[in-house]
Every structure is written in C-alpha cells, then in structure tokens.
N, C-alpha and C positions, 0 to 999 in steps of 0.2 A: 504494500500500500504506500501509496506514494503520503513524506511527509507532509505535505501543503495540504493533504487532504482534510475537510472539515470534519471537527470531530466528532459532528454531531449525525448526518447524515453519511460518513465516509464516504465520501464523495461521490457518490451516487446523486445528488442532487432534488431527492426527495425521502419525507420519513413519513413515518406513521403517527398522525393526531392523538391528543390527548381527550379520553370522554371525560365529563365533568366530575367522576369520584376519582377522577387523576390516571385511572387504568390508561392502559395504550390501546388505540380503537384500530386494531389490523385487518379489519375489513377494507380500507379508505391511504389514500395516500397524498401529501400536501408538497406544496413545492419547498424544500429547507429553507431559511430565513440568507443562509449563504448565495444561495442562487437567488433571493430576490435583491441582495448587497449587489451583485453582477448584473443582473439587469438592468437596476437602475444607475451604473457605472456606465454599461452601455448605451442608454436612452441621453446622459449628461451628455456624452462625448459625441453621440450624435447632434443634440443640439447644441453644443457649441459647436462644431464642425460646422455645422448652419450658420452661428449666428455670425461667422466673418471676426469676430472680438477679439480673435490672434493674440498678440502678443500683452492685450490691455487686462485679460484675467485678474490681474490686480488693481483694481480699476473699483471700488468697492465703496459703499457709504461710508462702512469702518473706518475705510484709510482717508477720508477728508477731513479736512476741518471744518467742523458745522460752521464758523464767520467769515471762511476763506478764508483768505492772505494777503487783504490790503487792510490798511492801516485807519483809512478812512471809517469812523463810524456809520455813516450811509451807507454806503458799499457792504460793511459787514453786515447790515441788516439787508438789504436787499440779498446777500448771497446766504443767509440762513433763510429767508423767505425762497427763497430758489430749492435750498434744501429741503426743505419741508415739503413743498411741493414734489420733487423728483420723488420722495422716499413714498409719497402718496399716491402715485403714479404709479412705480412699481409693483404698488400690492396691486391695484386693478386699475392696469392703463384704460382708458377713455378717453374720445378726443384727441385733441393733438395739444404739445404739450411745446412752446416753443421759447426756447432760449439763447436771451440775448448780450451779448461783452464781448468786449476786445480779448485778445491771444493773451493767454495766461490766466483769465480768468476763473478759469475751473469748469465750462462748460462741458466740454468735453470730459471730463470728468465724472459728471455729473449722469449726462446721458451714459456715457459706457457702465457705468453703475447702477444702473436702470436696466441696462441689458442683463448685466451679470446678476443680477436681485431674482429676476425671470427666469433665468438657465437655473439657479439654486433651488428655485421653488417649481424645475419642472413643464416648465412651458416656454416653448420656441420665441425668436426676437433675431432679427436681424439688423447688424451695425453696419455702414460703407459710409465714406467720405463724400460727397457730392462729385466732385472732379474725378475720384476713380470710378464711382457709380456709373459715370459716363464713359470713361475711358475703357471700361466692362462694356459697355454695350459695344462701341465703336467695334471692338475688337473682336467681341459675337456675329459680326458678318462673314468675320475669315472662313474660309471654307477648312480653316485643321482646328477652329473651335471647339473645347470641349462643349461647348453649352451653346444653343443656337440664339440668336437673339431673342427670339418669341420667347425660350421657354424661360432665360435670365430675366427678361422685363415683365414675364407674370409671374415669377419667384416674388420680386421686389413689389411688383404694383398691390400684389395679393397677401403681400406677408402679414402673420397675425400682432406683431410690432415690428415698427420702422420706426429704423432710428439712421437719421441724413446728417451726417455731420460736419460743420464746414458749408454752411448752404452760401451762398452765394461768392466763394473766391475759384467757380470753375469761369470756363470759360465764355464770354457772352456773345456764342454764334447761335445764329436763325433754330440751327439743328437741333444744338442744344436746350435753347429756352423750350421751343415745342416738346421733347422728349419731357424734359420737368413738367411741364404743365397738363402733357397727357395721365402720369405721373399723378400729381399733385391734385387734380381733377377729379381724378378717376378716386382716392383714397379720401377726399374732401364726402365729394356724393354719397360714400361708401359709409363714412362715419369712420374708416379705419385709424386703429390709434397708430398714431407719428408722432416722436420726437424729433427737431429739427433744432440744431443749432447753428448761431452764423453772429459774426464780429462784426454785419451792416446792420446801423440803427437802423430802427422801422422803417423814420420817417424816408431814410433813401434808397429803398426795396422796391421792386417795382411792381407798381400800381395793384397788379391781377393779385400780385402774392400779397402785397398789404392788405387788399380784401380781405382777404382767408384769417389773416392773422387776427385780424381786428374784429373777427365774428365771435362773439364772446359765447354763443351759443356750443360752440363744438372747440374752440383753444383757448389757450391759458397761455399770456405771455412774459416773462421771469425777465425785467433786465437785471443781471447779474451785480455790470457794475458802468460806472460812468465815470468818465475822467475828472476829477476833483478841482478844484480851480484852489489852486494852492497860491498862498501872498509870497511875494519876495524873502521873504523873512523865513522861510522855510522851506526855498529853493536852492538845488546846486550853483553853486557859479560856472560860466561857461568850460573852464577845464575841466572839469568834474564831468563833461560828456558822457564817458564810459561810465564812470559811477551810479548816472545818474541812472541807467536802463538797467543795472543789476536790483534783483526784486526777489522778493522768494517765490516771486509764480513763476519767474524763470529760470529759477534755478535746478539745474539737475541732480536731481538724488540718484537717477536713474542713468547708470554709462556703461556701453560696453566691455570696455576695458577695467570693469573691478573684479575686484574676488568679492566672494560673500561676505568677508571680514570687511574689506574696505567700503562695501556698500553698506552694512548696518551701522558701520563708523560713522560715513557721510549721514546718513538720516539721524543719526544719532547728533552729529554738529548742526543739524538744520531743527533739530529740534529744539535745541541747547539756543541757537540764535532765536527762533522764533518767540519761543516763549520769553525770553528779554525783552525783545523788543515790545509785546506787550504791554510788559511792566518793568523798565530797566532797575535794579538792582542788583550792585555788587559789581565785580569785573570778570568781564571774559579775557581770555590770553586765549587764542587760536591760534596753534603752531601748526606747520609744514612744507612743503617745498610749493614751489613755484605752480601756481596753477590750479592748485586744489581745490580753491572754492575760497579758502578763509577771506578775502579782500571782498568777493562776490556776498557773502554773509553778513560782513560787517556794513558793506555799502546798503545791503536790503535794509538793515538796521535800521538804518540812517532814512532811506525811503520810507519804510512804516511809521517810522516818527513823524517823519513831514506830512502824510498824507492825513495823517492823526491830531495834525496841525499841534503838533509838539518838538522845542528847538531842539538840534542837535549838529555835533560841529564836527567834521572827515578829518584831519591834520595827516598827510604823509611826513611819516618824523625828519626826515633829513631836509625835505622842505622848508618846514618850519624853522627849524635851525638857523638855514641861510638865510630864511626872511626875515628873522628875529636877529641874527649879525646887519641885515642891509637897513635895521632902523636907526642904527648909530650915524647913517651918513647925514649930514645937515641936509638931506636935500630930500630926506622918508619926509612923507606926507604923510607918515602915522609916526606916532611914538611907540619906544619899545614897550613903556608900560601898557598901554593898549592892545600892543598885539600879546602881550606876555599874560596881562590878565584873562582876556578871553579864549587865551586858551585854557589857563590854569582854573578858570570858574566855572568852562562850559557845565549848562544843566547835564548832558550827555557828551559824551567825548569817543572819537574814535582817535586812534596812534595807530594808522598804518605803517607798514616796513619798519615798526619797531628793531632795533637791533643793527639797523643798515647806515645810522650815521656815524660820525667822526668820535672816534673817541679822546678827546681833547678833554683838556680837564675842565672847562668851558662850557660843552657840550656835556658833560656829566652831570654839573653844576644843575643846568639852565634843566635839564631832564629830571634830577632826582628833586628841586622846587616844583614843579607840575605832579610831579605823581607823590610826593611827599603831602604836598597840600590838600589833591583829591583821596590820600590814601584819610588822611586825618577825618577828612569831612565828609567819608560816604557815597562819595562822586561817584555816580554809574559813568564807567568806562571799557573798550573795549582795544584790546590790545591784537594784532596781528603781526606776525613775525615766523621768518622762514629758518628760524633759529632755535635748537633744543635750548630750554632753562640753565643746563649744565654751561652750553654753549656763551649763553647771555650773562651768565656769572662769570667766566672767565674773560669776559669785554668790559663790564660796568660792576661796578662796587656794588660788593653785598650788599647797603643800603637801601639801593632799587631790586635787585632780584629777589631779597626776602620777600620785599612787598606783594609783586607777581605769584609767589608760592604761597602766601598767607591763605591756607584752607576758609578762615572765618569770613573773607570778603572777594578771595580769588578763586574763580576754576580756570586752570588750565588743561587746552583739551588738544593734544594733538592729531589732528587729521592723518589720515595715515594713507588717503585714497593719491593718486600720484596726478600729476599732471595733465587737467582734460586732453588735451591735445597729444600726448602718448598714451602706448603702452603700456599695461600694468606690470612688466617684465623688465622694462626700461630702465636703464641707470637714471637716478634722481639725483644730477648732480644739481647743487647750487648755482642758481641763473643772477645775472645784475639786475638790481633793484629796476623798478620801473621809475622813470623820472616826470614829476610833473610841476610844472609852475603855476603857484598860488598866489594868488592875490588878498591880503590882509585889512584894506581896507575897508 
C-alpha cells in the first residue's frame, strides 16, 4: 500500500457510512472526505485556470490596507469607502461595480481581490487588462489560434464576473471602440456583473461609456483617490524631482530578483516605514546598499506627510554640510543660524546618505549638534545610510552612533534585498553617493 494513501479509506477513495447508533452501514458506500479535499482542489485550479489572475493570487482583501497608502485624509476615506464596497461585491456581485484613481492607487488591487474572494468561495470570475483583452481578440483571427475569435469574445461577453482592468489606456481605433461597446452593451442589457477599473476621470470618458456609468440603477462608482492640492509649505522643491514621485503605492515589495528572505525583509521595511509615517515617532536608521529601496521609503515618508498636510524636511547629509559651510560667505542670502536651526528643529526630519560626508572635525561637530539636540527632544527622525553601524562607528565618534543604537528611541533595520536594478546573486559592492543641490532658502 502505497504510503500517501489515506488512512481512512486506503485509498480506495470510498468507505462505508456510519448508521446513527454509530455501527458501520455496509450495505451503502460514500465518497471519502479525501477524495472530496481533490475534487475541490481540482474545480479551484480549474477556475483559476479561467479566471486569467496568473501571477496576482496574492492579490487578496487580507493583504490591503483598509485607508490605502496616501496620506491624505480624503483619499483615505474614499479608498476605505472603495473597500467596503469591493468586499461587498465579492460576497454577491451585482451590477457593475466601477473604479476610479490614478496608477498606484490600489484599484487594481482591489478588483483582482474581488476575483480571488470568488475563486475561494467556489464560483468562476474572469480578470484581463483592457488592451490585452483586445490584443486576444486581434490575435483570434490567426488561423494557428488556439481559441477562434467567436468562441474568446463569448467567453468574455458571457462571463459570470468580469473584471476589465485598465479601461481606457488601450488603444483608441474605430475597431477597437466598436468591439468594447458591442462588449459593454451587450453585459449592460444583460445586467451582467462587471468590474471595470480605469485612471480616466469620469468626466473625460467618453460620452456612451459615461452613460453607463452614471446609471445608478445597475453601477456603483468608487473614486479611489484625487490629487490633493497641496500648499507650498509642504511641497518638494524642484530638485527633489525624483523624490518627489517615490510613494508607497509605488513602491515595490514585489521583485524578481529576491529570495524569500529578502522579500519578507522588504515588506517587513515597508511596513516599519508605513506605519511611521502615520504617526512619526522615534527614529528609523535604514541601512543597505545602493538601491534597495531605503531612500524610496524614506522619500514616501516625507510624501504621506505632505499629503496629510503635515511639515517635514528631506536633508541629503553631505549637502547640507556644504550648504551650511557656503552661509559663512558674506554674500549667503541666508544665515547659518537659519539654515542650522531648521534643520536641527525640523517637526520630522529625514538625513539621507547619512555616513557619506567628510569627516572633518567640523562636520562631526555641526552633525553630533542636530542629532544631539533631536536625540534630547524626541524629534521623529529618519536616518538612511548604505553603511553597517559597526561601519558608522568606526567614521564618527561614539557620541553619535550610540544615539543611532539606543533601542528606547532607535530601530535600526537593515534591508538586506540588493539593488533593484541587479541580480540577487550580484556583488553588492559600495556605489558613490548620489549628489544633489539644495536650496536652503
């Protein structure tokens, strides 16, 4: 007997009922509880096979955050209203269920967790992008097609959920728009439930499709999020370009090139940052090489604050340095106490490339008053450096690297995922600091 066999039926795949005084009823034979574990293993795997949901399986209500990931308190409440809606959808789609934000939002998130809710509890749902949905048909004419067009476009037109994702960044030909609308028509009339998400506001959808959407009888429309109108006071300055577009909705947790260690690392740092950023208290120190995310994390930081209309100040350290040397010259249009306090007071503080400037006794100085000052006062701050602690102590006096190590106000966390743009195999040597000029005034 083979060992896999269940122990209860011996793999036979059927046993004999129990009658109610508990005897065994050997006239009668039932299917073993084993073989219905395999059947319904095989019905999942056929409907996800259907539902197209490939590699999104993790894609789940569980792994969202009910307020999203911007910072804005509108936004949060519209994407828990978003939420609530999807999770209500899932138990018994109706209608059409249509969701609206910019890239990174969580839409697609959202929907594909609407699919995977359906597959768990047993009932078919099919997912495709708008632009490949099309790009499937186009390709259904070929005569080596597995699938002929007719019978892909009444898979899709007929599916018992549809879910379009990405609606309106395909292509805008004659061919196209008709195929959507025969589509779209045809599941309107139908009552069939559709999810549809798309990054074009309503109001510039075009006409036929804003009808639909705007029929409150049969869809429900979720805007996610809206761009925040944020005051001067809690915007990048123009160098800060790059900074300004790292955000935790675009950040990836998700890369090819990790191991399972370094990918529950990363979600583990994006956790560690997000929930700061919430509510900043205490110091973060992010260590590791070149790339890894830590400057991406601490930039989102700095974005959820702002959009949360709460101050907070980026400083790349060796910048600062030199801008803080160039207010000695009679001809700074700021004074050094100006630029020196506002650093040293910020409400939140980031100290990018910590560890990458001069080590002059100067520059020790002017660093161990800033962090000496915020270490006193509680200053949420957040440190970034492509330097082990061991390393940062043998550059700067004990006096600052205790501080960095102090369990009761410091976590340091080293990232250990390597360089987006390599290999996880790749030598991690030590790259030159990034340089950028800042303006103090």
């Amino acid at each position: 007997m083979s060992e896999a066999a269940c122990p209860i039926c011996k793999g036979s795949g059927y046993v004999h009922p129990r009658l109610p005084d508990g005897k065994t009823d050997f006239s009668r034979v039932v299917v073993c509880r084993c073989t219905k574990i395999d059947v319904e293993k095989e019905r999942y795997e056929r409907l996800q096979k259907f539902s197209n949901i490939g590699s999104m399986t993790h894609f789940t209500f569980e792994s969202l955050i009910p307020e999203g990931r911007s910072g804005d308190p509108e936004n949060q409440r519209k994407f828990q209203t978003a939420f609530q809606c999807a999770r209500t959808y899932a138990d018994n789609p109706s209608g059409w269920l249509v969701l609206i934000g910019p890239a990174g939002s969580g839409k697609t998130h959202l929907s594909a967790a609407i699919v995977n809710e359906r597959l768990r509890n047993g009932y078919p749902a099919f997912f495709i992008t708008t632009p490949d949905l099309l790009d499937h048909l186009r390709s259904a004419f070929n005569p080596n097609s597995e699938m002929s067009y007719d019978d892909l476009f009444e898979q899709v037109r007929n599916s018992p959920l549809l879910v379009m994702d990405d609606f309106g960044t395909q292509q805008g030909t004659a061919w196209a728009k008709e195929k959507l609308d025969q589509l779209l028509n045809h599941r309107f009339n139908s009552e069939l439930p559709t999810v549809i998400t798309t990054a074009t506001p309503l109001a510039e959808l075009d006409e036929s499709i804003r009808v639909r959407f705007n029929d409150s009888h049969l869809c429900r429309v979720c805007i996610i999020e809206e761009k925040s109108v944020i005051s001067s006071e809690y915007e990048w300055p123009p160098e800060f370009e790059l900074q300004k577009s790292m955000t935790f909705a675009n950040f990836k947790q998700e890369r090819h090139n990790l191991t399972p260690e370094q990918s529950d690392n990363l979600k583990l740092a994006f956790s560690i940052a997000f929930d700061f950023a919430k509510s900043p208290e205490g110091w973060i120190v992010f260590m590791g090489t070149t790339g890894c995310g830590k400057t991406h994390l601490a930039s989102a930081i700095v974005n959820y604050r702002y959009q949360a209309k709460q101050p907070a100040l980026f400083v790349v350290v060796p910048e600062f340095l030199d801008y803080l040397r160039s207010t000695f010259n009679p001809d700074s249009k700021v004074s050094y106490d100006q630029v020196f306090d506002r650093v040293k007071k910020a409400a939140l503080l980031i100290l990018d490339d910590f560890g990458e400037q001069s080590t002059t006794a100067w520059a020790r100085e002017k660093l161990y008053q800033v962090i000496s000052f915020r270490y006193n006062a509680r200053l949420p701050t957040v440190f970034t450096t492509r330097y082990s602690l061991d390393e940062i102590m043998e550059q700067i006096e004990s006096s600052i690297s205790s501080r960095l190590t102090d369990r009761n106000i410091s976590n340091a966390f080293n990232i250990i995922a390597p360089d987006y743009r390599t290999d996880a195999t790749s030598n991690q040597k030590k790259q030159p600091r990034r340089t950028t000029t800042r303006r103090w005034s």
